[in-house]
Every structure is written in C-alpha cells, then in structure tokens.
C-alpha positions in Angstrom: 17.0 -26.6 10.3 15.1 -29.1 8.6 16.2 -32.3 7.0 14.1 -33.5 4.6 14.3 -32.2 1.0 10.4 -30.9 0.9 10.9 -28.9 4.1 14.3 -27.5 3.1 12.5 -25.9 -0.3 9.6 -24.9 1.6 12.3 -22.8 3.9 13.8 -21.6 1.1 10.1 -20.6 -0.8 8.8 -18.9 2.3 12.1 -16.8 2.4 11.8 -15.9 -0.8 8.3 -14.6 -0.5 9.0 -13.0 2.6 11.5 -10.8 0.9 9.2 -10.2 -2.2 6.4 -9.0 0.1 8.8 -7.0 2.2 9.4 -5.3 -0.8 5.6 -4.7 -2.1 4.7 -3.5 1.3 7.6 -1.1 1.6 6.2 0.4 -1.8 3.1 0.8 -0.8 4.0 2.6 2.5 6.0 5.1 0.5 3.7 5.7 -1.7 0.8 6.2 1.1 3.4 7.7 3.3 4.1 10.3 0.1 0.3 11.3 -0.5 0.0 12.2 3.3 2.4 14.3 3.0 1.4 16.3 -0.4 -1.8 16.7 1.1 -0.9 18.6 4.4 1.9 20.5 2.5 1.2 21.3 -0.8 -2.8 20.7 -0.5 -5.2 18.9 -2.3 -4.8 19.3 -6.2 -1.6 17.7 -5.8 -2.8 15.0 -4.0 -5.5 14.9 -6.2 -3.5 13.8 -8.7 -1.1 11.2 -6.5 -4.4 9.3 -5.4 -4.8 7.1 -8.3 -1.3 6.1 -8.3 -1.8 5.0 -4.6 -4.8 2.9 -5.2 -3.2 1.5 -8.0 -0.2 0.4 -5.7 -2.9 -1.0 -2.7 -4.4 -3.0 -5.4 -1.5 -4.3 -7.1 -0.2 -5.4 -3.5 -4.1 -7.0 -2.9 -3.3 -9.0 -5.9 0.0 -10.0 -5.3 -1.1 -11.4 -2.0 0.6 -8.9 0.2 -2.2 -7.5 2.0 -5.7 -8.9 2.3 -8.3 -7.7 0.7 -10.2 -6.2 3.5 -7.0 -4.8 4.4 -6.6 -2.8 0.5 -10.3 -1.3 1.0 -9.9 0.1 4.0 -6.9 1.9 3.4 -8.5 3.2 0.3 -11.2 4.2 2.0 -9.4 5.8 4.8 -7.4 7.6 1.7 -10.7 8.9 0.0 -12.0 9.9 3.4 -8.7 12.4 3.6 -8.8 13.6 0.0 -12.6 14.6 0.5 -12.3 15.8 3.9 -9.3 18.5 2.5 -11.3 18.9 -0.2 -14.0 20.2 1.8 -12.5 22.4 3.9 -10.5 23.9 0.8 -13.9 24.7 -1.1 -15.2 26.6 2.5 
C-alpha cells in the first residue's frame, strides 16, 4: 500500500478504470458473443441486422480506450468475414 498522497489517488484512479473497462469489455463480448450465435442459429438476415450494433459497440470501446485500435479492426473484420462467408453459402 502506498504512502504518499499522489500514489494513493493513482491506486484509487487505476481501480476505478479497471472497473469501468471491465464493464465496456464485458458489453462488447456479449454483444459479439450474441451475433455468433444469431448467425449459426437463426441465420444471416438476423445477424444482418445485429452487425451494425456490434461495430458500434467495438468502436465505442476503441474510443473509450478499452481496446486498441488494431484490436477493434480486427474483430470487425473477423465479424464481416462471418457475415459474408454465411452470406455466401446462403445465396448457393
């Protein structure tokens, strides 16, 4: 436990936005979590419509500092590659 003021707030800070990213990321695993899920049971128009929502989510955890930014493009892109992929196979 530190004793000096400074590093006693920064302990207190860093909790704080610990808990705060905990929470973002949890969000955003749900949501990803809940796409995956539409699209292997319910197929792809559903999921059609849950992908914006989920990019929305990856970005507003990018800009909240949760997640790098590399990080929020590749799970888009690993996203996109899913939709089109069922998309694909549900046009054959």
């Amino acid at each position: 436990m530190p004793n000096i003021k400074s590093a006693k707030k920064r302990v207190k800070t860093s909790q704080a936005r610990t808990l705060q990213n905990q929470m973002v990321k949890s969000e955003l695993k749900t949501a990803i979590r809940k796409f995956n899920t539409t699209l292997q049971d319910k197929g792809f128009e559903d999921a059609q419509a849950l992908y914006p929502n989920v990019v929305k989510k990856i970005d507003m955890a990018y800009a909240k500092g949760a997640i790098h930014k590399n990080a929020a493009n590749h799970k888009k892109a690993k996203l996109a590659l899913r939709l089109n992929t069922a998309t694909a196979a549900a046009q054959e």
